[in-house]
Backbone as XML, in Angstrom:
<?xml version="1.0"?>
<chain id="A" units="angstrom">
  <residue number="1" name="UNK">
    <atom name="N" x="92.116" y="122.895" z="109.934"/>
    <atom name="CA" x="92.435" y="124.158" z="109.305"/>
    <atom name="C" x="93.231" y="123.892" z="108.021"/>
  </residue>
  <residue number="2" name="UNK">
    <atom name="N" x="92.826" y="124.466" z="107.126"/>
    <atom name="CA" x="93.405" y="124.756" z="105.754"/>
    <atom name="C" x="94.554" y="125.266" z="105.492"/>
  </residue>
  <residue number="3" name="UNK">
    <atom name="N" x="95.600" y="124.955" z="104.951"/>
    <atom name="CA" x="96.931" y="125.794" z="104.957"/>
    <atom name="C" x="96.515" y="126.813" z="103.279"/>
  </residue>
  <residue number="4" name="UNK">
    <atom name="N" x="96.151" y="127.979" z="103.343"/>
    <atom name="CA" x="96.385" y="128.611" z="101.781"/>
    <atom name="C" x="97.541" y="128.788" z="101.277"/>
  </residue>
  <residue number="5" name="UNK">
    <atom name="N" x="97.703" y="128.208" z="100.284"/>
    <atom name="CA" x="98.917" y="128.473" z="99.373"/>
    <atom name="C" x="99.027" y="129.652" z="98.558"/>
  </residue>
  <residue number="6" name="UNK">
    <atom name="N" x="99.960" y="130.654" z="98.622"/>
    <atom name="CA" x="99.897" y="132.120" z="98.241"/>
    <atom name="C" x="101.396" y="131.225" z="96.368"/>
  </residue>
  <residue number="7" name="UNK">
    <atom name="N" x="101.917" y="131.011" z="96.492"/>
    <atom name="CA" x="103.226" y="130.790" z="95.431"/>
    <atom name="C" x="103.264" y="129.734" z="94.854"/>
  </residue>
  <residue number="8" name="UNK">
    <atom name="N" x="102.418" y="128.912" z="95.790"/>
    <atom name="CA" x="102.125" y="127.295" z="95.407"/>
    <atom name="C" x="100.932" y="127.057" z="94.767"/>
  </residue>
  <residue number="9" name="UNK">
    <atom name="N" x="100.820" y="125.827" z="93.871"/>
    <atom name="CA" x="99.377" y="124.983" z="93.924"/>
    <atom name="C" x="99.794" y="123.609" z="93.990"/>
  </residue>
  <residue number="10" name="UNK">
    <atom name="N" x="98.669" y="123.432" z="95.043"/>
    <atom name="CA" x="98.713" y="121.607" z="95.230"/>
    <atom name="C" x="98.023" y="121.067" z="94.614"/>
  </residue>
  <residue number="11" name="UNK">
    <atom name="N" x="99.186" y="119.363" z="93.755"/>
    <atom name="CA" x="98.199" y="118.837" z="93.161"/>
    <atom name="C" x="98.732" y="117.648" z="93.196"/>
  </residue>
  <residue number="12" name="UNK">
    <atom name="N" x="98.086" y="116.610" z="92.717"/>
    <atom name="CA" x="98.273" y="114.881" z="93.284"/>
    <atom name="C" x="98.369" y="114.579" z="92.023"/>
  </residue>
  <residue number="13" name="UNK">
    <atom name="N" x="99.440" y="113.805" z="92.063"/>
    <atom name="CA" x="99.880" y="112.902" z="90.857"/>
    <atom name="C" x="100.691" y="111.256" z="91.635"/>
  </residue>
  <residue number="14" name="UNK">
    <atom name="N" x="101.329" y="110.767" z="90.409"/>
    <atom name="CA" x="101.603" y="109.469" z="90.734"/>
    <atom name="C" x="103.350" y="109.309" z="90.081"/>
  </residue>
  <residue number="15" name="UNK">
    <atom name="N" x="104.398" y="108.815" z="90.493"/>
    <atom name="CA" x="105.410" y="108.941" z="90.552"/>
    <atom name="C" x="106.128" y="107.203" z="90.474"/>
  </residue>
  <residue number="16" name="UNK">
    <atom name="N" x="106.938" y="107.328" z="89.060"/>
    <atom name="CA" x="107.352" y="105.635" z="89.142"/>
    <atom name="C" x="108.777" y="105.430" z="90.416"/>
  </residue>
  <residue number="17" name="UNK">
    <atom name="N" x="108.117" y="104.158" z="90.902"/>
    <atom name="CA" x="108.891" y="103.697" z="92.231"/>
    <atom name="C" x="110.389" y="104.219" z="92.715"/>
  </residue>
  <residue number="18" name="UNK">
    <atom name="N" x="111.096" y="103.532" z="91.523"/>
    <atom name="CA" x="112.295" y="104.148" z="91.044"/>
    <atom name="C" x="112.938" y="105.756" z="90.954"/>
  </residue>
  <residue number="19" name="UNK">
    <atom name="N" x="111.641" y="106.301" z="90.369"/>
    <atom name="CA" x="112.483" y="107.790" z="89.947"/>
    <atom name="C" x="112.179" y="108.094" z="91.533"/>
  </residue>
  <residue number="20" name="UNK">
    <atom name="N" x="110.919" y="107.395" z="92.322"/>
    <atom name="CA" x="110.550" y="108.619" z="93.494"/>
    <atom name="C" x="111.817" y="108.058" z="94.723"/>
  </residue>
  <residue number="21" name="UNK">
    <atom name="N" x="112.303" y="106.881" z="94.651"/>
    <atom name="CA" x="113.008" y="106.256" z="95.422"/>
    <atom name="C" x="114.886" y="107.462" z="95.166"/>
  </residue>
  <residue number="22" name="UNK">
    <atom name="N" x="114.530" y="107.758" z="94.000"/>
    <atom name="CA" x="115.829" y="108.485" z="93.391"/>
    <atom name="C" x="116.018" y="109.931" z="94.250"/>
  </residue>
  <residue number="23" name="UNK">
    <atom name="N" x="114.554" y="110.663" z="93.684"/>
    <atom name="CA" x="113.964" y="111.653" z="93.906"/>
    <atom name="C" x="114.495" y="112.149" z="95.929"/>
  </residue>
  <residue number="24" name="UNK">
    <atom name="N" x="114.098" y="111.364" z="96.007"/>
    <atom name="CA" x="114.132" y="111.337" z="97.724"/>
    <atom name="C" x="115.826" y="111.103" z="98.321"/>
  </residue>
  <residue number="25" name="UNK">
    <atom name="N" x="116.743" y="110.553" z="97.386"/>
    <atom name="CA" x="117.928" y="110.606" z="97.682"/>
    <atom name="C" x="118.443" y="111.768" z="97.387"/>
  </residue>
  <residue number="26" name="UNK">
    <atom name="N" x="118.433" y="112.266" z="95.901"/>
    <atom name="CA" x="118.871" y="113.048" z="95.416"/>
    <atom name="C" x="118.109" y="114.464" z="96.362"/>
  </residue>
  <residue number="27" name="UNK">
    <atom name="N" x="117.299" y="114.845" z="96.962"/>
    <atom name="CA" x="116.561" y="115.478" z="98.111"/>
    <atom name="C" x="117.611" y="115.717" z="99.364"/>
  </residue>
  <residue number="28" name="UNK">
    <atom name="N" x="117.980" y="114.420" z="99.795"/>
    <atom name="CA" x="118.597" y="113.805" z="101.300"/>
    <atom name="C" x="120.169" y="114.688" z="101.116"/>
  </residue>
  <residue number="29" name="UNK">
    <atom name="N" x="120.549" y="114.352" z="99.411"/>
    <atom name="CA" x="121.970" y="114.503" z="99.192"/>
    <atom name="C" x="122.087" y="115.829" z="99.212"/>
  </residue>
  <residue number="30" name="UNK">
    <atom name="N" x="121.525" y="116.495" z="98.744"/>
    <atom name="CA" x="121.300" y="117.952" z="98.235"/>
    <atom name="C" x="121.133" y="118.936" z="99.177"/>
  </residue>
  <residue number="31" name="UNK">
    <atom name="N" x="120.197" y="118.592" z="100.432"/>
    <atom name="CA" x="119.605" y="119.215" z="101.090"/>
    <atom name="C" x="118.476" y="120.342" z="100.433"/>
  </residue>
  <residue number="32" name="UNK">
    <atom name="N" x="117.933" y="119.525" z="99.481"/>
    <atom name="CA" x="117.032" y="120.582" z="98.535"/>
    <atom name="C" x="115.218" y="119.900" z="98.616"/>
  </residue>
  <residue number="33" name="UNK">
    <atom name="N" x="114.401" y="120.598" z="99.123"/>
    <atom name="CA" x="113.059" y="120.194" z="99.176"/>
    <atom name="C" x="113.056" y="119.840" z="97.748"/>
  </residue>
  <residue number="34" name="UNK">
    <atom name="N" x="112.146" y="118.620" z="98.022"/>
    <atom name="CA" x="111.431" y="117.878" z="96.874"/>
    <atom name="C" x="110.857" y="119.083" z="96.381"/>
  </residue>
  <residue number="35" name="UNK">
    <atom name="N" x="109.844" y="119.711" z="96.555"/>
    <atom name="CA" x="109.067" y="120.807" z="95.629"/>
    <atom name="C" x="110.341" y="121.347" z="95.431"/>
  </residue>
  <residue number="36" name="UNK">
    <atom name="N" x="111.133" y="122.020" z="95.251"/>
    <atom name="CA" x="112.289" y="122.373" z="94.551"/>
    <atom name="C" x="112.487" y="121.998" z="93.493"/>
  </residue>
  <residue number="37" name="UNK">
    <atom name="N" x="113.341" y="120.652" z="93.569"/>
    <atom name="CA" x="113.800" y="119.737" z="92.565"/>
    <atom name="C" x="112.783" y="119.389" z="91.708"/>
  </residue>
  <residue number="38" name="UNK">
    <atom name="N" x="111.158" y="119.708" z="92.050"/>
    <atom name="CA" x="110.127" y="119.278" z="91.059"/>
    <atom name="C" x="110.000" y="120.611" z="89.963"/>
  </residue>
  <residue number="39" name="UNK">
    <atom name="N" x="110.164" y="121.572" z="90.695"/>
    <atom name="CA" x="110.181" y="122.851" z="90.088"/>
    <atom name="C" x="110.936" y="122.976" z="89.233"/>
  </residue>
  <residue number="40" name="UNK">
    <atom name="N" x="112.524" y="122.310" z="89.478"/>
    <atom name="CA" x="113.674" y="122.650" z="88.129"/>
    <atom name="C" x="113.267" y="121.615" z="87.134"/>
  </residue>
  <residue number="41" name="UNK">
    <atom name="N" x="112.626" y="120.399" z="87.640"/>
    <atom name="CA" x="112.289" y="119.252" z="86.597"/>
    <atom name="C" x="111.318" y="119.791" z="85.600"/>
  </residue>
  <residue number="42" name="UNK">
    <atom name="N" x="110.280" y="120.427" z="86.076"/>
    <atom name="CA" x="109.307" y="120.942" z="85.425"/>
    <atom name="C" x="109.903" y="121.888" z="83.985"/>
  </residue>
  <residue number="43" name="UNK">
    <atom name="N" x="110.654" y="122.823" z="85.080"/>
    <atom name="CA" x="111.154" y="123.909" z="84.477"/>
    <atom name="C" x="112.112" y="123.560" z="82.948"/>
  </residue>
  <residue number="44" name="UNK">
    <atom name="N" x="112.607" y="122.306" z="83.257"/>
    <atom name="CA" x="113.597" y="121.863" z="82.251"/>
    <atom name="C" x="112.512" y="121.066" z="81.311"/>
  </residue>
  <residue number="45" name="UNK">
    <atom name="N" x="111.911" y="120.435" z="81.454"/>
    <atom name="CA" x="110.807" y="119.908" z="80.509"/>
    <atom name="C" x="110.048" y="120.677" z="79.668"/>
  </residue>
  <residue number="46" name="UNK">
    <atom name="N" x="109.871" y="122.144" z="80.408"/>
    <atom name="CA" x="109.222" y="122.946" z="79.191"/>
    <atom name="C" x="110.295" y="123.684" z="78.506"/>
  </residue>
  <residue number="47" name="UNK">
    <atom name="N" x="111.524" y="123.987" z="79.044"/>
    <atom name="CA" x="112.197" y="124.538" z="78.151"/>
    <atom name="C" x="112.616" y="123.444" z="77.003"/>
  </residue>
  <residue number="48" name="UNK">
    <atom name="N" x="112.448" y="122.198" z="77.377"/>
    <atom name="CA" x="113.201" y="121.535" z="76.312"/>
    <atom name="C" x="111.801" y="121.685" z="75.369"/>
  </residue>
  <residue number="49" name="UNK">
    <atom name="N" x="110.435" y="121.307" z="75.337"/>
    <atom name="CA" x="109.241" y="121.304" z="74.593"/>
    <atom name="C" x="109.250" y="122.562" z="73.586"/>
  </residue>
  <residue number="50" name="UNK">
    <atom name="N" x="109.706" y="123.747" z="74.661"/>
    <atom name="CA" x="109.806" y="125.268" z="73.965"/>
    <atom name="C" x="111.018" y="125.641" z="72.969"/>
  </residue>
  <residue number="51" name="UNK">
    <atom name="N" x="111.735" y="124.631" z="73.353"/>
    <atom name="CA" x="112.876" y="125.446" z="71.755"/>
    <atom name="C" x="112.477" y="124.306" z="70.721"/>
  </residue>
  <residue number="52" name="UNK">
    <atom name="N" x="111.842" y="123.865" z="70.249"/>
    <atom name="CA" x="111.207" y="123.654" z="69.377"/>
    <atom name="C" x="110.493" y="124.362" z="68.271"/>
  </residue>
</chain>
């Protein structure tokens, strides 16, 4: 069975060793889901692209 994603989209990418080894602490420390923390990363990458 298929899980549908209603807020989400899934998608596969590739992640250097390091940041994902980081990623997963900074997760543990936080108590914050990875899709979270990918969401503010995202989020901060386009704002920085956008005040341009």
């Amino acid at each position: 069975m298929k899980t549908q994603l209603v807020n989400r989209t899934a998608f596969a990418s590739t992640l250097d060793n390091k940041l994902h080894q980081r990623l997963n602490q900074l997760s543990k420390e936080t108590f914050i889901p990875k899709t979270k923390l990918l969401d503010q990363a995202v989020q901060l990458l386009l704002n920085k692209y956008n005040e341009k």
